[in-house]
N, C-alpha and C positions, 0 to 999 in steps of 0.2 A: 084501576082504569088509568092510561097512559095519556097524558093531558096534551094538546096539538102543540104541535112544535110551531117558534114565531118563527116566520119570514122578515127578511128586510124589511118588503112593502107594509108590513103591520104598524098600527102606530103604536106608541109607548105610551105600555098600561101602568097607571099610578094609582097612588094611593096617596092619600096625607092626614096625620097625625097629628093633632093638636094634644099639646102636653100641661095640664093647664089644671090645676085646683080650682079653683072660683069660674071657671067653664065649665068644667065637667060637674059642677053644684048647682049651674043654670043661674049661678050671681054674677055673671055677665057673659057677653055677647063672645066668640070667640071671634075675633079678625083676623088674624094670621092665617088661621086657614084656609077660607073663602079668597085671599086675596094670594096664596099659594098655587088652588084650584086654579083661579084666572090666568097666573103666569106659566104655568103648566098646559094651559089651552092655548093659551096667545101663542108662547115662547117656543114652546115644542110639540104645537099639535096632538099633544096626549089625551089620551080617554083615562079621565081621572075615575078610578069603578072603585073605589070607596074610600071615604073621608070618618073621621071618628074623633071623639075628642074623649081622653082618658085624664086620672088625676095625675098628680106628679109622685107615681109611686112604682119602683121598678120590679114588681109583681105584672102590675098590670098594663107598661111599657111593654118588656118582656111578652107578654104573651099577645098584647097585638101585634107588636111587630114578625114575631115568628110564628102567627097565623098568615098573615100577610106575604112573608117571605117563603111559605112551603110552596112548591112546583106546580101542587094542583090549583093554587090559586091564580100562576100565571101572570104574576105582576112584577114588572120590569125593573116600579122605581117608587122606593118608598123616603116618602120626604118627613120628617118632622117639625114639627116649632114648637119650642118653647123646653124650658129646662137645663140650659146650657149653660148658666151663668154660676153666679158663685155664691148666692142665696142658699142656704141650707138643705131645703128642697130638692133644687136643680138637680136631679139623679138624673139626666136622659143619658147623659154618655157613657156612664157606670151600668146603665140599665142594657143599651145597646150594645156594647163592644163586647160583653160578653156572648152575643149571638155569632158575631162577625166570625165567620170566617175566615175572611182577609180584609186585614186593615186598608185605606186608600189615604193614608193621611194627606198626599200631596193635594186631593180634593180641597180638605178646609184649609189648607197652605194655601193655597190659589185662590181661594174666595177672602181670606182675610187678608192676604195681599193686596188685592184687586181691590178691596174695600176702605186700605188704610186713608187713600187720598179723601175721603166723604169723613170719616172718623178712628181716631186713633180710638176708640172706646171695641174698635172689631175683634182687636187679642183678646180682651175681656171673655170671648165668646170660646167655650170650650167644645164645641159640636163635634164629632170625629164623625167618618163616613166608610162604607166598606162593602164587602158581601156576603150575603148568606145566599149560598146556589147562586143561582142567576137571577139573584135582586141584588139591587142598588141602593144600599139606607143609606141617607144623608138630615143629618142634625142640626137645625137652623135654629138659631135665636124665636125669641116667643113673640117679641116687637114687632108688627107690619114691616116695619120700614126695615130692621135689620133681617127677618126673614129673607124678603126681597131683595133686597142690596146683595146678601151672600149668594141668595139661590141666581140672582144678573150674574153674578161674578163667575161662575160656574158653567153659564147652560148652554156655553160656544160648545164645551167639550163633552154633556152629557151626550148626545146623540152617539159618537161613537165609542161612548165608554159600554153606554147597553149593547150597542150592536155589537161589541167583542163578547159581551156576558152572552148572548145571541149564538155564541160559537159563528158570526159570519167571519172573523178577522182571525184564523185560527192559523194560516200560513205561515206566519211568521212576521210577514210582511208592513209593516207600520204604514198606513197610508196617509198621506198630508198632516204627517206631525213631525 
């Protein structure tokens, strides 16, 4: 079955991925992602169509996320939290990059830029970002605060990064960049 093709006017369908041992154990509350959902509704009007929260293990990274990214699921922009640090655990970006397609590293270049001035602790943060098909992963810290601080630092320029994944900017043409 051939899945509909997005138009411009559509809004951008997400997804977010909580990465989390003692979450996915139901030994505490996940926050990052609820408060992901929110910036993704406020920030870019997206229809978040599904949220999940996995351990920090790149078996099961891994296979949400390229459930998520196959064409029939039709989603635009898959966000993560949590796993990006330097804690033993932290596999998210080991677990993703292997999916990618195409690297975007200028993505977490520009969010951990954007973020130096609030805390030099943002290099700390190893998230990489890319594509699989025409999805969009990007790898946030597990923290509320740094979650959002990176995913702020980023989401002037998500709107026309989907919309090229979109094939609408397929010209050649760079428009107001």
């Amino acid at each position: 079955m051939e899945s509909e093709r997005v138009t411009k006017g559509d809004a951008i369908r997400a997804a977010v991925l909580t990465i989390s041992d003692r979450c996915s154990r139901g030994e505490t509350p996940d926050l990052s992602g609820p408060v992901l959902v929110a910036r993704l509704r406020d920030g870019l009007a997206a229809v978040v169509v599904a949220t999940m929260c996995v351990p920090d293990e790149t078996e099961r990274i891994r296979e949400r996320v390229g459930a998520w990214s196959r064409a029939d699921a039709s989603i635009d922009l898959i966000v993560t939290t949590g796993g990006t640090g330097f804690a033993p655990r932290d596999v998210t970006p080991e677990a993703v990059r292997t999916l990618l397609e195409r690297e975007a590293p200028g993505l977490m270049e520009l969010a951990r830029h954007r973020c130096l001035a609030k805390t030099p602790l943002t290099f700390l943060s190893r998230g990489v970002a890319g594509t699989i098909g025409q999805t969009l992963v990007i790898t946030l810290p597990g923290s509320p605060r740094g979650a959002t601080e990176q995913f702020d630092a980023i989401i002037d320029v998500l709107p026309h990064a989907i919309s090229t994944l979109r094939d609408l900017h397929t010209d050649g043409i760079h428009q107001g960049a």
